[in-house]
N, C-alpha and C positions, 0 to 999 in steps of 0.2 A: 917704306917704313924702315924706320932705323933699328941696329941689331937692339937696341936699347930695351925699344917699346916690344920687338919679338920675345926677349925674356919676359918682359912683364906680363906680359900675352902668355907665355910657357910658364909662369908663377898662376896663376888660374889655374892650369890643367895640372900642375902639381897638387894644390890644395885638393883637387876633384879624387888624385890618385891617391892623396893619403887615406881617406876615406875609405875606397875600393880596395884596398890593402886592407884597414881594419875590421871590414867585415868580410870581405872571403877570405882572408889569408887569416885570419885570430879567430873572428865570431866563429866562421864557420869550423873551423877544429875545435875549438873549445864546447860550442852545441853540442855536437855529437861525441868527444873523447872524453869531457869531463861532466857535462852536463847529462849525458847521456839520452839525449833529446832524438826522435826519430827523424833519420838523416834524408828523409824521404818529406817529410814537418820542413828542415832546415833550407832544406833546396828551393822548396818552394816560395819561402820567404827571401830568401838571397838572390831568384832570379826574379823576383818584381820588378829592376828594373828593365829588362828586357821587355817583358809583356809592356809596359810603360812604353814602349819605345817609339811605338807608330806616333804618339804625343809630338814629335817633334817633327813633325812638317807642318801641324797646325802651330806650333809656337814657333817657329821660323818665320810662316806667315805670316803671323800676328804680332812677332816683336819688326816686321819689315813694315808693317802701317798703321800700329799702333805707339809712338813713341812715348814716352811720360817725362813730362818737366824738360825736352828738347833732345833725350837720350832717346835713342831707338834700341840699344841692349844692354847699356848698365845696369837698369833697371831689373832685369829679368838675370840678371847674369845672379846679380847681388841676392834676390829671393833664388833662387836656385842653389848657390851655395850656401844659403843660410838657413833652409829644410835639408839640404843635403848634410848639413857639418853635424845639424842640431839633431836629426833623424839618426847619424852615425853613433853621439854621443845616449842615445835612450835608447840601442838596441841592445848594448848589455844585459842594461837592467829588465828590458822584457824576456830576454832569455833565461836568467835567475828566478824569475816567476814560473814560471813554466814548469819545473818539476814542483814545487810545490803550490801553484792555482793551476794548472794550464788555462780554461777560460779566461782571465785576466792575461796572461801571458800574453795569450793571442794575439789577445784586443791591443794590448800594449803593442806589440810584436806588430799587427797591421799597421799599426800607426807608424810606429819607428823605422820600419823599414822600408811602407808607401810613401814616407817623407823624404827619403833618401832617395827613393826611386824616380817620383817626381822633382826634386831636385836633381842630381844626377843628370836627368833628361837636361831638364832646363836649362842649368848650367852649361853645359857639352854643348848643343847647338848655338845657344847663345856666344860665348865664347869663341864658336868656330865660325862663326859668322859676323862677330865685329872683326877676326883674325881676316878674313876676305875682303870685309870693308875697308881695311887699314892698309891692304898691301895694295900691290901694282902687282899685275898678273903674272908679269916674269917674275916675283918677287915669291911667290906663292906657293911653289915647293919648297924652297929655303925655309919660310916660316913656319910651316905644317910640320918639315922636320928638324927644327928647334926644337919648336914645340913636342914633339915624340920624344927626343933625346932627353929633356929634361924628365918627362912623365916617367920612362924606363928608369932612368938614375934614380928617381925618388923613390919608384915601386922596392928596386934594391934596398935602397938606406932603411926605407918603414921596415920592411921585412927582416933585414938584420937586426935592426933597433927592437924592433916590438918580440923580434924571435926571445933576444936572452932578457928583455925584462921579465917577457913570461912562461923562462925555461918551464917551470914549474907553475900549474894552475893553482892560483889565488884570488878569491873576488875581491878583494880590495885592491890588489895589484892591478888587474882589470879592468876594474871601472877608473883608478887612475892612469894607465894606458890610454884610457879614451878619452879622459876629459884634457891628458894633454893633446892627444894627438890631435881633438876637436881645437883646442886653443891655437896651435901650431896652423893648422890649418887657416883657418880665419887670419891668422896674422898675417901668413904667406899670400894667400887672397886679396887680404886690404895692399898690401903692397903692388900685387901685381894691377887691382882695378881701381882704385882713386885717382880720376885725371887722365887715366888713359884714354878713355872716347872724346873727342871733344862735340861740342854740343851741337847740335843738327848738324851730325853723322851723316855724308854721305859715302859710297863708297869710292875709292881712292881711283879707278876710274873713271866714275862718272863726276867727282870733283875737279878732274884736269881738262875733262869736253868741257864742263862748264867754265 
């Protein structure tokens, strides 16, 4: 695999970290420091996707023999980031409800943040399993830590970025925080996954036996 396609492969895993950055590094202080939301409520909903996590040996399985339209993980990569981005950008808003509905909150709150969680999942395995398909075995640490170095540098940049847009807690500042960083996101994503798989994807081993 050429260093070309390993960036675009490490543009995926960027998009996935802007995400993780905007809700543990922003939601989560902001729940508890300004919202005043019980941090013990907050935890819970920000480690979903862990509990989520066992999910991905059945979808490994299942993006490996089930392909759509000739892709065996664009497919999954693409709904994975697209409840992940969309689930990042609606978790504000369920946190703003919460002091004054909590039931609605919640319910909002399960939703936004089980979408994130289940994307999250999806995306990450998926992602790191077209990353195996695509290289040659020797090639395979190189691209994992590409792939790492870009995820770290981005985690940096979100964090210094999103820190002094939101020196000061603002809900409008906020919710425009997410809805760019959701935009940024998807655009960094489209870049990295259009055209990258080509179509009946084998792995780049078992494409050189054959």
């Amino acid at each position: 695999m050429s260093i070309f396609k390993n960036i675009r492969l490490g543009l995926l895993h960027v998009s996935v970290a802007i995400t993780f950055v905007l809700i543990n590094g922003v939601l989560n202080r902001v729940m508890i420091h300004d919202l005043n939301i019980l941090a013990s409520l907050v935890a819970v909903l920000v480690v979903l996707p862990y509990f989520l996590s066992p999910l991905q040996v059945w979808i490994g399985q299942h993006s490996d023999t089930h392909p759509i339209a000739g892709y065996r993980r664009t497919p999954y990569i693409l709904l994975g980031l697209l409840l992940c981005i969309g689930g990042t950008v609606l978790t504000p808003r369920a946190a703003m409800l919460m002091p004054g509905s909590l039931p609605l909150g919640l319910l909002l709150g399960a939703l936004a943040f089980g979408a994130w969680g289940v994307g999250y999942n999806l995306a990450v395995v998926s992602y790191l399993s077209l990353a195996s398909d695509l290289s040659e075995e020797h090639q395979r640490s190189r691209t994992i830590a590409i792939m790492w170095f870009m995820m770290i540098v981005s985690i940096i940049i979100t964090a210094i970025i999103t820190g002094r847009a939101l020196a000061q807690y603002d809900p409008a500042k906020l919710l425009r925080v997410f809805n760019i960083g959701g935009l940024v996101a998807l655009g960094i994503a489209a870049l990295g996954l259009v055209g990258l798989e080509p179509r009946g994807n084998l792995p780049a081993s078992q494409s050189r036996a054959s």
